[in-house]
TORFI-78461 format. One record per residue (C-alpha): x, y, z. Coordinates in steps of 0.02 Angstrom, whole numbers, padded with zeros to 5 digits, always signed. Each point is the difference from the previous one (the first is absolute). Example, Ala and Ser with C-alpha at 12.3 -4.5 7.8 and 13.67 -1.06 7.14 Angstrom:
2
+00615-00225+00390;+00069+00172-00033;
This chain:
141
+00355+00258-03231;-00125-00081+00104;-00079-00174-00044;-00168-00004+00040;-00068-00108+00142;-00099-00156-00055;-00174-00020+00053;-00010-00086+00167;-00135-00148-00001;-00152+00008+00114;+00093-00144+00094;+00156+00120+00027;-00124+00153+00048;-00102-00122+00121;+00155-00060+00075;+00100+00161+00023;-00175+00066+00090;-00002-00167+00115;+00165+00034+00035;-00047+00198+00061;-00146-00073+00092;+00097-00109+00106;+00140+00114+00027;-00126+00133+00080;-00087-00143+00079;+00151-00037+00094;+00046+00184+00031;-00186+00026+00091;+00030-00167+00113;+00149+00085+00053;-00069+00165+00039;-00138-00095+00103;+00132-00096+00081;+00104+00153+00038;-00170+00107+00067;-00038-00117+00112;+00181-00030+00069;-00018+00182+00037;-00156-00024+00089;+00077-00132+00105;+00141+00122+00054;-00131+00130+00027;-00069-00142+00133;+00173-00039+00056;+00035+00208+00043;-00169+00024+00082;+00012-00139+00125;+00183+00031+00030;-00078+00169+00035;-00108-00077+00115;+00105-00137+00087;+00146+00143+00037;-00125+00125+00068;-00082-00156+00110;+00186-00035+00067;+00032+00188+00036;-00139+00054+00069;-00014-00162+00128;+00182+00037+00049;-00017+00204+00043;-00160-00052+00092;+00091-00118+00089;+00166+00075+00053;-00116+00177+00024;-00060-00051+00177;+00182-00071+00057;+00079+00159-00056;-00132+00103+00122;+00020-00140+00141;-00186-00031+00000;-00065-00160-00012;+00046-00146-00139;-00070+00028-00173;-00177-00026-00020;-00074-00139-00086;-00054+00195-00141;+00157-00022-00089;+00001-00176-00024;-00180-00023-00051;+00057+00172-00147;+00143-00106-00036;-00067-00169-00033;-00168+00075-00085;+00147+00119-00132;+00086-00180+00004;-00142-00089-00035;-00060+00107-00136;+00169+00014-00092;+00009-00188-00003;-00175-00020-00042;+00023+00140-00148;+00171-00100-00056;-00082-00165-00006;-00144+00062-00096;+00095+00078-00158;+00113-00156+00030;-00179-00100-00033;-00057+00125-00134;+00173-00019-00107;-00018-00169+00007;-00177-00016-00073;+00071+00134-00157;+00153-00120-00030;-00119-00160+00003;-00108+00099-00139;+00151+00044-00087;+00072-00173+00006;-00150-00071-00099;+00045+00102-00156;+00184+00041+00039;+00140-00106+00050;+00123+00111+00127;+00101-00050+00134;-00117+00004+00180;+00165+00047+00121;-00044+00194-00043;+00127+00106+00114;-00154+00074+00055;-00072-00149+00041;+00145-00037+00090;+00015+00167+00098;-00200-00007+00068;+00029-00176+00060;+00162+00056+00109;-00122+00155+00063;-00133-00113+00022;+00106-00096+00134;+00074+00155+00062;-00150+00056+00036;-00060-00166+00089;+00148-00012+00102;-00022+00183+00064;-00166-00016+00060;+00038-00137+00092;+00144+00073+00062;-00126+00139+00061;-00125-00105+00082;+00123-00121+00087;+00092+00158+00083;-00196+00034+00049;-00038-00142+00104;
């Protein structure tokens, strides 16, 4: 035979709901924190997009005229390359700047460790991207 269950308390029923609350609380923090690390790597693919299309189409253009024995590549490929350069570090550095601001807004309410391996990953493209524009422009002057 079953007992029957005693009457819970207000106290009990307020706490067991508290205790829901927060637990769903913490589940939505963590769903924002997971969207927007997917937005970050949605940053991170576009301007890897961008930076390897920048890097192949400066190098075609420029081995193109050697392979025909015309003149030295023209200054066309490396102004596409830098500007696909350019805008794949520009794009990287401003979801890198985006994330940040969501995680500073987050931080207020939520306490999470800020090393996000996203985080991590858009800073490394970040200077990737740096270093391969000026990689560009210095073979340019």
């Amino acid at each position: 035979m079953t007992t029957p269950e005693e009457p819970r308390s207000a106290e009990q029923l307020a706490a067991e709901r508290t205790g829901m609350a927060s637990g769903r609380t913490d589940m939505a923090a963590m769903r924002t924190l997971m969207s927007a690390d997917r937005t970050l790597m949605a940053w991170v693919r576009t301007s890897l997009s961008l930076l390897s299309f920048g890097f192949t189409i400066y190098s075609i253009l420029e081995e193109l005229p050697r392979l025909a024995d015309r003149l030295p590549g023209s200054t066309n490929s490396r102004g596409a390359g830098l500007f696909l350069a350019a805008m794949g570090t520009f794009a990287m550095v401003m979801g890198t700047v985006d994330y940040w601001q969501t995680l500073k807004q987050m931080r207020q309410q939520k306490h999470f460790n800020l090393t996000r391996p996203a985080l991590v990953m858009a800073l490394l493209m970040s200077i990737m991207g740096l270093a391969l524009f000026l990689s560009i422009s210095a073979r340019a002057i």
